[in-house]
C-alpha positions, 0 to 999 in steps of 0.5 A: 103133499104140501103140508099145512103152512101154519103147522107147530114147530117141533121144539122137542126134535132132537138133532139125533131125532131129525138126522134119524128122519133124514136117513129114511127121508134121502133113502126113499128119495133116491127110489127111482129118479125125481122128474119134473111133475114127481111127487113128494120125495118123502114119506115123511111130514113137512114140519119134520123135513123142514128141520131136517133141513137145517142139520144136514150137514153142509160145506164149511166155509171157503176160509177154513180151506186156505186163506192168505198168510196174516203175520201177527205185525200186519194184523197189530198194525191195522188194531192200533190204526183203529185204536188211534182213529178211535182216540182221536174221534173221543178227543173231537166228540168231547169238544161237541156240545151233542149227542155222539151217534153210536160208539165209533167202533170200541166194541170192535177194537176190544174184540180185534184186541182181544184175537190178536192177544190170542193169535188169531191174526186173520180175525184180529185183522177183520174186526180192526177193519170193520171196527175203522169204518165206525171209526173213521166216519166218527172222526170225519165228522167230528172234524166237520162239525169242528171245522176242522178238516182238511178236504184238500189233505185228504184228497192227497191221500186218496190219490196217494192210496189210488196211485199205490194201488195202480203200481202195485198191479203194475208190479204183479206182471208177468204174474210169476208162478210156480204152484198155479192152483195156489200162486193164483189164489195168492194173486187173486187175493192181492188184486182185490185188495188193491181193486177195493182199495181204489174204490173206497179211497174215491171222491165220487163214492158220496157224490162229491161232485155236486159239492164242488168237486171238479173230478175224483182226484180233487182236491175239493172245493166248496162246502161238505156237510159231516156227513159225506166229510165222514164218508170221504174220511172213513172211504179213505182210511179203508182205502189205505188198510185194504193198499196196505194188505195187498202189499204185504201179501205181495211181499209173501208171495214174492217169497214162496217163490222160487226161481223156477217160474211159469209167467202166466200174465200172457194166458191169463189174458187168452184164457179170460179173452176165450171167456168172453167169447162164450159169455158173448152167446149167452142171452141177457137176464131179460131174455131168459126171463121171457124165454120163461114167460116169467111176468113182473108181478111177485104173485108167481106160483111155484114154477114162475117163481123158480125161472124167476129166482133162477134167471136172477142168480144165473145172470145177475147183472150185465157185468160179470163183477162189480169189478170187471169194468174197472180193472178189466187190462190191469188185474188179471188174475180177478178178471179171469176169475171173475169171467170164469164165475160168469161162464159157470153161471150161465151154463148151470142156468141151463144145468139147473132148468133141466133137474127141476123138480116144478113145472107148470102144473105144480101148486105147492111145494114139499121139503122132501125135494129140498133134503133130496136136493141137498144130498145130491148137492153134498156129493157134487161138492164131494167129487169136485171140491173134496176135503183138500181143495186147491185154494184158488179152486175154492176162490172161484166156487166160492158163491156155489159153496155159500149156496149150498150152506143157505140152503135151509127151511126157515120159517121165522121170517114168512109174512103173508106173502112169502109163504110156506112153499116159496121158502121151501122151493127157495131153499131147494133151488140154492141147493140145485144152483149150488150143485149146477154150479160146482158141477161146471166149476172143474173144467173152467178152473183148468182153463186156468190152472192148466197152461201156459 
């Protein structure tokens, strides 16, 4: 049953009201398997299922479980960073006879105050981040309009940035651990922050080298207009942050632990390298795509538009990470994580092919199959992630967890082309892929965890 896409909301639906709805609808979902070809899951209406989509309830987000130590010294240092780069961007702006565009980032400097003055140390942090990179492109293009920037100054502090980050993960050998399924995600966290940390503080990022700039180390030569002086400035500047937290979770690390410790520099290398050999089998998006007889039109019907979506978030692009290609010999704790992501991803694909609910002769799309879907997914998650996760766990399931928690009905967004049933065969397949992935999840997570 496919309901009328133009169908009324239901503004009277209480949250008990919809929850009853979905008691009875997951209770006929489970009579007898679903298969490809099944009809509607549910006796109830579209229009109903469809909001019960968006109280089930999903898993909360991977910060709530762990997250790195944000000590309140760390946290003030990076809100008074911004509140500086803010006054100085108010002094230079006052000097230019212009309209100043947007607000160099105050309204994120009251509110990571604001959280620091409460201790909310990890959010105080976040929102002085966010705030500086408004901050800092303010200030940089200020400074340009001003003719008053220093490029060859800035150049030094981006190699400055880059070099700090290349010794730190030279430090983190032989990656000493104690508690794996933690100290991993303690390491993961740090090679991050240093990876970002390298990519942002980086000529090349705004195309440096059309305007005179020989190679990324610099110093520049020739003329930037303010626009791409605000975007070296503002890369830069989070460049540093991003340096900054890295070191200072390395330092906390270094303290929990103790002097009985496993080196896992040597594993972490065989377990990423045993990767790679499996993801060497795996086909390429474009393969996948024909395997499916997926055309490159956007006028799909169900069954094409579900391969489609599938084969894009299973083998989203031809690397692993954005990452991989940058870091691959040096942070090895991401590269293995993010070999592992790839693995799982390939082998839900093929999960997920075989539990659609679509096939060829499929023509509409019921929300009953999405509710369905989503119970089967919360208790995947359950029996793999549970109420007590292992950090590092939650790290490398991170994508799968954020796939189930979009997987909802929302119509407000639909135009003519994205009609009712796409939206809900959209939510349905987050929540198949979110569930293929957590299923696989577990046992490549020991291949980390569990050696050496």
């Amino acid at each position: 049953m496919v309901s009328d896409p133009a169908a009324p909301s239901l503004p009277e639906l209480t949250r008990r009201r919809v929850l009853a709805g979905v008691g009875g609808a997951v209770g006929l979902a489970t009579v007898g398997s679903i298969a490809v070809g099944a009809t509607a899951p549910t006796a109830l209406p579209d229009v109903l299922t469809d909001e019960a989509t968006k109280h089930y309830p999903t898993p909360p987000g991977v910060t709530e479980h762990w997250r790195p130590t944000v000590t309140e010294a760390h946290a003030r240092d990076v809100v008074e960073t911004l509140a500086t780069t803010h006054e100085r961007a108010d002094e230079r702006w006052a000097e230019i006879d212009e309209d100043r565009f947007g607000s160099g980032g105050d309204g994120w400097l009251e509110s990571a105050r604001s959280a620091l003055d409460a201790g909310n140390h990890h959010e105080a942090l976040f929102d002085a981040t966010y705030g500086l990179q408004f901050a800092a492109n303010d200030l940089g293009r200020a400074r340009a309009k001003l003719d008053d920037a220093d490029l060859p100054a800035l150049a030094e502090r981006a190699v400055d940035v880059r070099d700090r980050a290349t010794s730190l993960l030279d430090a983190l050998a032989p990656y000493p651990v104690d508690d794996p399924s933690t100290d991993l995600a303690w390491y993961l966290r740090i090679e991050e922050e240093a990876v970002r940390g390298t990519g942002q503080a980086t000529w090349s990022s705004v195309d440096a080298t059309a305007n005179g700039v020989d190679d990324d180390d610099g110093p520049p030569r020739g003329e930037f207009d303010p626009r791409r002086v605000g975007d070296l400035t503002e890369g830069v500047v989070l460049g540093d942050v991003a340096v900054s937290n890295a070191e200072r979770f390395h330092e906390h690390l270094q303290e929990r632990l103790g002097d009985d410790v496993t080196p896992y520099d040597s594993h972490l290398r065989a377990v990423s390298d045993d990767l790679r050999d499996v993801l060497a089998d795996a086909p390429s998006r474009e393969t996948v795509l024909e395997r499916h007889d997926v055309r490159s039109t956007d006028d799909h019907g169900p069954d094409e538009f579900a391969h489609s979506r599938l084969a894009r978030w299973c083998y989203d692009a031809p690397i692993v990470s954005p990452w991989a290609t940058q870091v691959d010999a040096d942070a090895r704790t991401l590269t293995a994580v993010a070999l592992a992501q790839g693995v799982v991803d390939h082998r839900a694909h093929g999960f997920a092919i075989g539990h659609l609910v679509v096939d060829e002769t499929t023509t509409g799309f019921d929300s009953g199959h999405v509710l369905a879907e989503k119970r089967r997914a919360r208790s995947t998650y359950q029996n793999t992630i549970g109420d007590d996760p292992d950090p590092l766990l939650t790290r490398q399931a991170a994508r799968a967890i954020e796939d189930l928690q979009v997987a909802t009905v929302d119509h407000s967004n639909n135009d003519g082309h994205w009609t009712a049933w796409k939206e809900r065969l959209d939510a349905y397949l987050y929540a198949l892929v979110g569930r293929a992935k957590l299923h696989h999840h577990p046992k490549v997570y020991h291949q980390l965890v569990d050696g050496p």
